[in-house]
Every structure is written in C-alpha cells, then in structure tokens.
C-alpha positions, 0 to 999 in steps of 0.5 A: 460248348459251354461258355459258363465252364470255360469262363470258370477253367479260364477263373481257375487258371488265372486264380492260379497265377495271381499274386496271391498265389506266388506262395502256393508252388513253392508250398505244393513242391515242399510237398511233394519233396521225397514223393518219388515221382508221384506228382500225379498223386499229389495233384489228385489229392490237390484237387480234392482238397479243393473239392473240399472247400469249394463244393459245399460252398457252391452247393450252398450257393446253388440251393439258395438261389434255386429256392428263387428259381422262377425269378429267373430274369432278375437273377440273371440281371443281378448276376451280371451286374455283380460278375462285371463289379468283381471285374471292375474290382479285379481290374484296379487290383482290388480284392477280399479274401472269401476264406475268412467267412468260412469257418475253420480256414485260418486253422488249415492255414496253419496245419499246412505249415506242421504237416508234410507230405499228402496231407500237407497237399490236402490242406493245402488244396483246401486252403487254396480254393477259397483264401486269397485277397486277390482272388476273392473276385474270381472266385465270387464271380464263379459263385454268382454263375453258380448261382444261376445252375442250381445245386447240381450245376453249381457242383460242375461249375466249381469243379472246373474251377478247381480243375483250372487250378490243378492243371496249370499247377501240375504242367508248371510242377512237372516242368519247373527244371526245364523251363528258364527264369524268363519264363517263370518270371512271366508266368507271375506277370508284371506290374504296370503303372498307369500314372499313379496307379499301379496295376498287374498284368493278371489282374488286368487280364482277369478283370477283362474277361470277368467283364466280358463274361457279365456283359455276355451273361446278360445280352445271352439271358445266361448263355441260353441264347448263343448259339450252339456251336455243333450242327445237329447232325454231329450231335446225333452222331455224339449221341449215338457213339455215348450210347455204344460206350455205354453199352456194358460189354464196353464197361468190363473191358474198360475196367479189365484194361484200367485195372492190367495198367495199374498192376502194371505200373503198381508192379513196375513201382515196387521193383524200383 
C-alpha cells in the first residue's frame, strides 16, 4: 500500500469537508438541478474538472523537482519540513488560497455563477481543485509529496487527491435526503475554542495527519523504507492473476460486456 496516495485521498476528503468548501454542495446540487438522476454524470465531469486544474499543476511540480533528481536526500528533507509547516498552519486554522497564483481562476469563479448544468459542474470542478484559503495547506502539502515522484508520479498522486474529493461529495450527494441534520451539521464539524483561540475540528484533524505524514516521510526516506505490507508470495499471485487479465481474449470480452450494459441502461433511459 501506498501510504503517499492514501495520505493524499485522505487530503482529498478533508479539502472536501473544509470550511472553504461549505459552498461547493450547495453549488454542485444547483447543478445537478433537472439532471434526471444522472449524478454519476455530474460526478464524472466533477472530477475532470478537477483534473483540469490540478494535473498541469502537479505535472509542473514534478518536472521541476525532477531536473534536481539526484539531489534526493535534501529533497526528502525539504519536503518533510515544508508537509509538517502546512500542517502546523492548517493546525491553527491558517491558510492561502493557491487558485490566486494560476491564472484564469478568478475568471472560472465567476463563470460558475452564469452557467448551469454540466458546464456549470465542470467549472466548478476546476475551480474547486485549487481555490480555497483554507485548503491552500492541503493541497501544497500534496504538491510537496509530488514533488518527490517526478512528473508521472506526481499525475497519480493528484489524481487521488481529486478522487478524495469526488467520492465523498457524490456519497453526501446521493444521500443528502435520507440522512438527519445532526449528521450534516457533523460533517462540517465544529469550532472549538482553546482559551482564545478558536479552532475547528477539520482543521484540527488535517493538521495532525499532515503532521504525522512529514514526520513518516522523513524517518521512511519518502516512504521507501516502511515495509511492505504484502508477503512475496501474495504478490507472485497478484502478478500472475494482472498477467491473465491481460491476456486479450479477456479484453473483448470486457469490452463486449461494458458496452451490452450501456445499451442496456442507454435503452432503459430513453424509454423513461
């Protein structure tokens, strides 16, 4: 398991749920209003909105730091000092908004007010992915793991990240009706007040694991030395069952069966 890729679904889900975003359900249902059922749809277009915005981002991150490659140690170091800072800065509700530094960003901003519908939702998604004053943490502490995977793994790790933010937002999505406001109010957490200082409760928590996850970087030299937690035997038994499905008998059938289920479900739909 990849503890780098969990750290950044967990970033995803947290930048979801962060007091930044308590406008973006509100803005994905208005989306989504008249859609007929087709969420899923929304969701995807959702997500690739996000890819819009945070590939390049990451790609760029991971080209830089890969012109410096051989300079691994320092790298590693850097970055754990600059994963526990976001932390820190998360930690006492602190923040930035990244979106300002990319150009064209406050211009989506306000295309997701005119337009409506998927397009509305794309934008949305883009927008989403990198503006936030209080996400800015989170999402520069996914940059700086980036930073250590060069361009093709810096791609993955931000996929995850905007994958941490679609699922949530479409389970929340799908069961808005049936679940009670005590719930919903606990998904926005809560302030908590320290003499003081004020804090909330998803701050409080990404903080901590943003911390944890800079101190693991470090004493793991980038999460090469943790242990792996599959035996060699299980993975032999991986390897061989990736190597069957990719035999391409497999593949036809894979596709024959994908595409029976949408003319299937494309047929149902049109009837209705």
């Amino acid at each position: 398991m990849d503890i780098g890729l969990v750290a950044a679904f967990a970033g995803g889900v947290l930048a979801l749920l962060s007091p930044c975003a308590a406008l973006l359900l509100p803005a994905f249902f208005a989306s989504t209003v008249g859609a007929r059922g087709a969420l899923l749809m929304h969701g995807v277009v959702f997500y690739v909105g996000l890819l819009i915005t945070l590939l390049p981002v990451g790609i760029g991150v991971g080209a830089l730091a890969g012109a410096v490659a051989e300079h691994r140690s320092t790298i590693i170091a850097v970055a754990s000092v600059v994963i526990v800072l976001m932390g820190v800065i998360q930690l006492v509700g602190r923040g930035f908004d990244l979106g300002r530094a990319i150009p064209g960003v406050s211009r989506l901003q306000r295309e997701t007010v005119r337009r409506t519908g998927l397009v509305k939702t794309l934008l949305l998604g883009a927008v989403s992915g990198v503006a936030g004053f209080c996400t800015g943490p989170i999402l520069g502490a996914v940059l700086t793991l980036a930073a250590t995977r060069g361009m093709a793994g810096a791609s993955v790790l931000l996929a995850v990240y905007a994958m941490g933010m679609v699922v949530p937002l479409l389970l929340i999505a799908a069961l808005w009706n049936r679940i009670g406001g005590r719930i919903r109010a606990g998904l926005r957490g809560r302030e908590l007040r320290i003499g003081r200082v004020r804090l909330h409760t998803t701050n409080v928590v990404t903080g901590l694991l943003l911390i944890v996850v800079g101190v693991a970087f470090w004493f793991t030299n980038g999460f090469i030395a943790l242990s792996d937690p599959v035996d060699a035997d299980l993975q032999l038994r991986l390897q061989d069952g990736a190597a069957a499905l990719a035999d391409p008998i497999v593949d036809v059938v894979a596709i024959v069966v994908l595409a029976a289920g949408f003319l299937a479900w494309w047929s149902r739909r049109t009837r209705v």
